[in-house]
C-alpha positions in Angstrom: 76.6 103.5 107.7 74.3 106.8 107.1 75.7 108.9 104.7 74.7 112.0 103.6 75.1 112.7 100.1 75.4 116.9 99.2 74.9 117.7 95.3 73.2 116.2 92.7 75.4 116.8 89.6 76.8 113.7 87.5 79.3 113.1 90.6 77.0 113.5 93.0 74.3 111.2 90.9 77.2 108.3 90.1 78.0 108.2 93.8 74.4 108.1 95.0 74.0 104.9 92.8 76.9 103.1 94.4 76.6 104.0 98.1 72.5 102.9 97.7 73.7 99.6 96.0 76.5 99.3 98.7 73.5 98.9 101.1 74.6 102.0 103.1 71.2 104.3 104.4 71.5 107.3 101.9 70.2 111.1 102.3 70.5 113.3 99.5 70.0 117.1 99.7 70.6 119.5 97.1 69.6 123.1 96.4 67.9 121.8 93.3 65.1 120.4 95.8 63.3 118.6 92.8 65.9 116.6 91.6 67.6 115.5 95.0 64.5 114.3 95.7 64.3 112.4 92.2 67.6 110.9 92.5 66.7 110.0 96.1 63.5 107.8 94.4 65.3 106.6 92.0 68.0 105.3 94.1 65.5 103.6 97.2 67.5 106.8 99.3 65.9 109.2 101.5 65.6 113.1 100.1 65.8 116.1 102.5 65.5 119.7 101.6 67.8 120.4 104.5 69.8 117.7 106.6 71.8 118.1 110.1 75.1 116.7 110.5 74.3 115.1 114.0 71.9 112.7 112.1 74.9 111.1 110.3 78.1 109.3 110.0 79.6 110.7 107.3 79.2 113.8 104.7 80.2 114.0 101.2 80.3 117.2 99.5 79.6 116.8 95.6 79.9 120.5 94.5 81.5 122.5 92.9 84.2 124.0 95.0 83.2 127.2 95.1 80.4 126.0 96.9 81.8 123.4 98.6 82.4 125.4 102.5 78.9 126.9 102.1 76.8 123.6 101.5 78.9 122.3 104.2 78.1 124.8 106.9 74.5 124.6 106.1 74.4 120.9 107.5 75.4 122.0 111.2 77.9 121.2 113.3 80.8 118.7 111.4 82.8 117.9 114.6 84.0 114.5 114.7 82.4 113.7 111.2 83.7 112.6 108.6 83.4 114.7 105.5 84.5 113.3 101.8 85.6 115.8 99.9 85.7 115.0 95.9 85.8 118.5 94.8 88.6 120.3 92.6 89.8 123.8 92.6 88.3 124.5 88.8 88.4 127.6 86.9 84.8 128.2 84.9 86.8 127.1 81.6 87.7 123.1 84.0 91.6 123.7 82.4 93.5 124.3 84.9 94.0 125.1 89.0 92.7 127.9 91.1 94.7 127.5 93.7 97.7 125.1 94.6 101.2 124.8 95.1 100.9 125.9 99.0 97.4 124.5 99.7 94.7 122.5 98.0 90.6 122.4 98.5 90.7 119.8 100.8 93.2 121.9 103.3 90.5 124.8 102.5 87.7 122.9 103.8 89.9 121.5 106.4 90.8 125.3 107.7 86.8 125.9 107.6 85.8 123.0 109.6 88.9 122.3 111.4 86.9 119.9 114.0 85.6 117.7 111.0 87.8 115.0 109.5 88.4 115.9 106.1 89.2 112.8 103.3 89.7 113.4 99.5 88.8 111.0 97.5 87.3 110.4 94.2 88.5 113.6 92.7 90.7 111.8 90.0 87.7 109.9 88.2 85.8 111.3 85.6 81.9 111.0 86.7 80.9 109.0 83.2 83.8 106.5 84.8 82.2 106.6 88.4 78.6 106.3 87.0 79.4 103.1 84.9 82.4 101.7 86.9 83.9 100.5 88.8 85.5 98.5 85.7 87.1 100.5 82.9 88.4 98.6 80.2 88.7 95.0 81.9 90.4 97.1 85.1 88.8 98.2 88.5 89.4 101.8 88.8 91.4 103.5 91.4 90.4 106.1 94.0 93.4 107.4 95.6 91.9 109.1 98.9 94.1 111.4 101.2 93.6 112.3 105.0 95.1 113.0 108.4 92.9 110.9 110.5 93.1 107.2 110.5 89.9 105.8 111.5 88.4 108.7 109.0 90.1 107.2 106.4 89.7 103.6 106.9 85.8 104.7 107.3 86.8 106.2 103.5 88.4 103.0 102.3 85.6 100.7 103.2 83.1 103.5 101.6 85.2 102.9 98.2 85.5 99.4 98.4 81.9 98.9 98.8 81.2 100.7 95.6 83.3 98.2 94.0 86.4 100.6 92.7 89.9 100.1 94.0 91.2 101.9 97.4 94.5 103.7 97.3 95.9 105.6 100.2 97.4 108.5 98.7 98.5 109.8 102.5 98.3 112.5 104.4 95.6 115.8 103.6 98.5 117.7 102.3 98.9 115.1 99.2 95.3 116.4 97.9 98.0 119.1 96.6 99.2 116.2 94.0 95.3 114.8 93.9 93.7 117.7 92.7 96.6 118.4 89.8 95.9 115.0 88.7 92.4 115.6 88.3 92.9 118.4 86.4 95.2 116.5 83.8 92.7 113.7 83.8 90.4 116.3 82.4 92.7 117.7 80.3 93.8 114.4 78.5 89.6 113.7 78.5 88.5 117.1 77.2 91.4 119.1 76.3 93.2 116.5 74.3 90.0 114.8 73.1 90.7 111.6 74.9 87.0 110.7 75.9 86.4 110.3 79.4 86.7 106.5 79.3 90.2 107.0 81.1 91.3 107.4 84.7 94.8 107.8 86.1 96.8 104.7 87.6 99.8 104.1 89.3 101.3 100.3 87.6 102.6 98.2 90.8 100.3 99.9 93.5 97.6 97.7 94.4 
């Protein structure tokens, strides 16, 4: 599958190991040219400085929300692709929500690119967890992942399952409005309540 990999952060670095080891043909492009194109090395992926949608199969954005729609639109034309969105709606402080309630990031991203097929997932595991993973404590690690289209998120489910972590369909796109609040308590029981970020969220019973 040819993925394309936006952001270089510690999500964007953990996921760039497992999609590479998953065998999948990688791009990585960043606006931090340099160290895209170090991870890319690193990694055995291929590095652009800019990358066009119509080259492949799906797009994950690895931002920070706030500049999650720009980096988007600057790869081109998303119809029909399949864009993984692992972002949450953080404040500059991480506690807490900036939007919610009636809408979520992924339905934001969604409105901005209503021809691309918009999946959340991995938005609920902290990016130590997703760099060292997909174990945590003698379990494998869910990913819940949400979306409207089914063959987008079947694509999604093999994507996660090849990295090794557990797949968990959390439903439709609307249900990133429960994903992205349990992100942000993951990061409040990690940071706020000085839990670590060994930890990740898991239903008992759902397999």
């Amino acid at each position: 599958m040819k993925i394309t990999l936006i952001g270089t952060g510690n999500m964007g670095s953990g996921l760039a190991k497992h999609i590479a080891k998953a065998g999948h043909s990688l791009v990585i492009t960043s606006r931090d040219a340099a160290r895209a194109q170090a991870l890319a090395q690193e990694y055995g992926a291929s590095f652009k400085t800019t990358q066009t949608a119509e080259n492949t199969d799906v797009v994950i954005v690895a931002t920070a929300y706030p500049d999650a729609i720009a980096a988007l639109g600057a790869v081109g034309d998303l119809t029909g692709k399949v864009v993984i969105d692992i972002t949450n709606p953080l404040p500059a402080a991480y506690m807490g929500l900036t939007i919610g309630h009636t809408t979520s990031a992924a339905e934001e991203i969604q409105k901005a690119f209503p021809k691309a097929l918009v999946v959340q997932a991995f938005n609920t595991v902290f990016a130590q967890t997703l760099a060292a993973g997909p174990s945590l404590n003698g379990e494998t690690v869910p990913v819940y992942y949400a979306g409207d289209d089914a063959a987008a998120k079947d694509i999604v489910k093999t994507i996660i399952q090849g990295t090794g972590f557990a797949a968990v369909d959390a439903g439709g796109l609307k249900n990133a409005r429960y994903l992205e609040p349990l992100g942000g308590l993951n990061i409040y029981f990690g940071y706020g309540a000085g839990k670590g970020t060994a930890i990740a969220p898991k239903w008992i019973g759902i397999q």
